[in-house]
N, C-alpha and C positions, 0 to 999 in steps of 0.2 A: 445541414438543415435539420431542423427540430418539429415532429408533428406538434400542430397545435392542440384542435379540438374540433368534433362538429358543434353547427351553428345550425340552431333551425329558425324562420320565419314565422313572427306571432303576429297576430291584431292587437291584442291587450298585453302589453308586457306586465303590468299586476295580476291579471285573471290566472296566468302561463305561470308567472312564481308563484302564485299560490296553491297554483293546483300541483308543481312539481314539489313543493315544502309539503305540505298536505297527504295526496294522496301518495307519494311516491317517497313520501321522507326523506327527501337531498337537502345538502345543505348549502346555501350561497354560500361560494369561494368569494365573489367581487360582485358588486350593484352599481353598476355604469349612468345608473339611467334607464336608456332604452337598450342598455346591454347587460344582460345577469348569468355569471357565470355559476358554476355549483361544480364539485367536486374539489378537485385541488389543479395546479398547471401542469402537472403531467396525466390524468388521468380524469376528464369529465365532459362538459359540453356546455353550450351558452346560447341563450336567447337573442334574440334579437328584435327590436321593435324598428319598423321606419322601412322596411328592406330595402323598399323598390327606393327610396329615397338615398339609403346609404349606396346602394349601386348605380343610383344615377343612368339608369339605361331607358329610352325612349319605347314606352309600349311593353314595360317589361311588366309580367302577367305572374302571378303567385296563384297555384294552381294546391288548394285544398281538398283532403279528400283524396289524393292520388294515389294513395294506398303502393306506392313504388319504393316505400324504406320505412325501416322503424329505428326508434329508440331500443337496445336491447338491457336492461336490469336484471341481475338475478340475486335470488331471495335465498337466503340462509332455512329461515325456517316458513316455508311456503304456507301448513296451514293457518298459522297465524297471519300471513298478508290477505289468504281469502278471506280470512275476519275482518281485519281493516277495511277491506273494499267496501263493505254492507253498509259505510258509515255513509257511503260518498254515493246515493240510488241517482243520480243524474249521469255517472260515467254510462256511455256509450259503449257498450264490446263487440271489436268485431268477432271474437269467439269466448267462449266460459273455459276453463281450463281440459285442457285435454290432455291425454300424457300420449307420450312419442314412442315408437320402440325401441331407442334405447334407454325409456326407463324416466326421459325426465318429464314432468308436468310445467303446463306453458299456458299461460291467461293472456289474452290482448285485447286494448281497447283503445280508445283514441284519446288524445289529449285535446285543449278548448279547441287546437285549430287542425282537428282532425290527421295529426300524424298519430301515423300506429306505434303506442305501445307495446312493448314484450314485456313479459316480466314472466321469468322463469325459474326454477327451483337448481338453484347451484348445482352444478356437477360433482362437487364434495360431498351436497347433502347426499343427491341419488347415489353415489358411491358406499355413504353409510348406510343409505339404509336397506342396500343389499349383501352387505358385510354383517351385518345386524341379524339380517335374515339366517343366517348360518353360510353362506357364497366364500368363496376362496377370493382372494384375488385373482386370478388367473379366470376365474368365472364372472369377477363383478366389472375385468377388462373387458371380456366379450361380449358379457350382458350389455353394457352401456358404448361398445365400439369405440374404446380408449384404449392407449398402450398400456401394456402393464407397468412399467414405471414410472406413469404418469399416476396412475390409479394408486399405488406404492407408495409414491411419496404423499397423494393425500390423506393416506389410512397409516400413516405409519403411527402417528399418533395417537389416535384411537383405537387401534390394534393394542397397542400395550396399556393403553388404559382399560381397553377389553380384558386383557390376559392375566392383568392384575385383577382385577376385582374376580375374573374366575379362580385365580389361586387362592385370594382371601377367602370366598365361600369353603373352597377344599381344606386350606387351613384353619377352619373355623368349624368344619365336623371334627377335623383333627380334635381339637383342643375338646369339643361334645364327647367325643366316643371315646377319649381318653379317660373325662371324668367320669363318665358312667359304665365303663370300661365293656360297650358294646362293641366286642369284636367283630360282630356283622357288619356294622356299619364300617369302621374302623377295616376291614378287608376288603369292602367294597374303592375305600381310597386309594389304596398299593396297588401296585401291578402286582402280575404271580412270579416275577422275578425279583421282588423289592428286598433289599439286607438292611440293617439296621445293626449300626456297629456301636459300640460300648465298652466299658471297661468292667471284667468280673468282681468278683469280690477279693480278690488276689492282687487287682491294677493287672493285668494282663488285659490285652485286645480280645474279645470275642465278636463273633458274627451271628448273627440269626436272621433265619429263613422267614419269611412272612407266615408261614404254618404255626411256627415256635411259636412267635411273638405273640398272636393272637391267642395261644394258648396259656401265654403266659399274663397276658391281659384277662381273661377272661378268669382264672385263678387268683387275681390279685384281689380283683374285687370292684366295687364302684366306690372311686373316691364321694360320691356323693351321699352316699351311706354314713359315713365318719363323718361327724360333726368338727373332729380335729383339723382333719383337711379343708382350707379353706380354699375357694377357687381362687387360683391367681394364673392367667395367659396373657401374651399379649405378643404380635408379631411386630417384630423388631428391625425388620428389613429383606424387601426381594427384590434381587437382580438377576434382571435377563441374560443368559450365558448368548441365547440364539433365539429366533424364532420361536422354537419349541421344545426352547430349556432353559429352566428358571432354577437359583439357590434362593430358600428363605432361610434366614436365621428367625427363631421361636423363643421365645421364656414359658415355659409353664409350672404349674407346682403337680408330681405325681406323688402322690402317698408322701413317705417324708421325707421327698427329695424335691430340689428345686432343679427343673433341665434345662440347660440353653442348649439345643438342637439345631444343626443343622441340615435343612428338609432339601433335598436335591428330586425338582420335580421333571418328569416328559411328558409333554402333548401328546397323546397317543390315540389317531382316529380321533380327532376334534376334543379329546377329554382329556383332561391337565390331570396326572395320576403320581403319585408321591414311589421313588422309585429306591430313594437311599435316606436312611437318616442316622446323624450320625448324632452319636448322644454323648452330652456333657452335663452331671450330675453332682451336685452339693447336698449333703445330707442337712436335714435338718434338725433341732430339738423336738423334741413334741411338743412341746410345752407353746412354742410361735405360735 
């Protein structure tokens, strides 16, 4: 056996689709007549006009206003439907929106033949935008009295959309403090454990301490002094190792070298911190 759908009982089958195309933006699946469905066949609901007549029952009574079940909807981006609503001043509510403790906001009011609407703020959105807030999962679980991998798999996605755009800001002072070779800044990105590995002037491997380097930055000068150096960067590709460990590969131009670097970051206390970089360098002409 297959669930169908609920059905509720209208007076005006036109009034009831207008107002659920309208105010609530469904969309008819099937237009029977005095039957209109909206959604699709496995997931929606249908009107019905005629009731007492389709059921054929002696003395049978449609009892409006019973306020004993609602329609439940929920809204992706909720402030935008409290804007929609202001279009429609004849809805009736039996409440203006209130938010729950765990977090979500809830508006209801009735439709033409007084069943209660819900219309509530997705449990995805409320997830984001206590993940947003700066919240763990493990906090925006409890916050909202959801499992953690239900809350998990809805944030997974925007977690690393998150993660990424916080590395791109951190590789993008990278690329700043490098041309103007402000090692303040530029130390603020590294951890105090960060190496940066290279090849000498020999082709031998050497290693430098985040002390060095900045010291060696700060001596070389600001490429943006040199009229010769032109800026060229541009990040080339990051992959998540884990939660909170990411490799970027880089291009930039330093003095008359061109680098493709690879930047190996850690989330460290909520701040994405550049920990290894390993450098690959092509000399240039001066004259490019």
């Amino acid at each position: 056996m297959k669930y169908g759908c609920p059905l509720i009982a209208v007076k005006d089958i036109k009034v009831s689709q207008d107002f659920y195309e309208k105010v609530l933006r469904q969309e008819v699946f099937m237009d029977l007549g005095g039957n209109v469905s909206f959604g699709d066949d496995s997931l929606g609901f249908a009107l019905q006009a005629d009731w007492d007549g389709l059921v054929g029952v002696d003395g049978f009574m449609i009892n409006y206003k019973s306020n004993d079940h609602e329609l439940v909807f929920e809204e992706e981006n909720f402030d935008d439907f409290e804007i929609h609503l202001k279009q429609f001043p004849e809805i009736i509510y039996l409440h203006k929106t209130k938010e729950y403790p765990w977090g979500q906001r809830v508006i209801r009011f009735y439709d033409p033949d007084f069943h209660i609407i819900e219309v509530g703020e997705s449990m995805g959105s409320v997830f984001k935008k206590f993940y947003k807030q700066g919240m763990s999962i493990d906090e925006v679980a409890k916050r909202t009295s959801h499992p953690v991998d239900y809350v998990q798999a809805h944030l997974e996605h925007l977690t690393i959309e998150m993660d990424t755009t916080m590395i791109k800001e951190v590789l993008q002072r990278y690329f700043d403090a490098l041309f103007k070779a402000d090692a303040g800044e530029l130390s603020a990105l590294f951890h105090d454990t960060a190496r940066i590995y290279s090849h000498d002037e020999n082709g031998a491997a050497q290693e430098i301490d985040k002390e060095s380097f900045m010291k060696i930055i700060s001596e070389f000068g600001p490429n943006s002094e040199n009229p010769k150096f032109t800026r060229s960067d541009e990040i080339l590709a990051i992959d998540f190792i884990s939660e909170d460990v990411a490799v970027a590969r880089v291009k930039l131009r330093f003095g008359n070298s061109i680098c493709t670097d690879i930047v190996n970051l850690m989330r460290i206390n909520g701040t994405w911190c550049i920990m290894c970089v390993l450098d690959s360098r092509v000399n240039m002409n001066m004259n490019e």
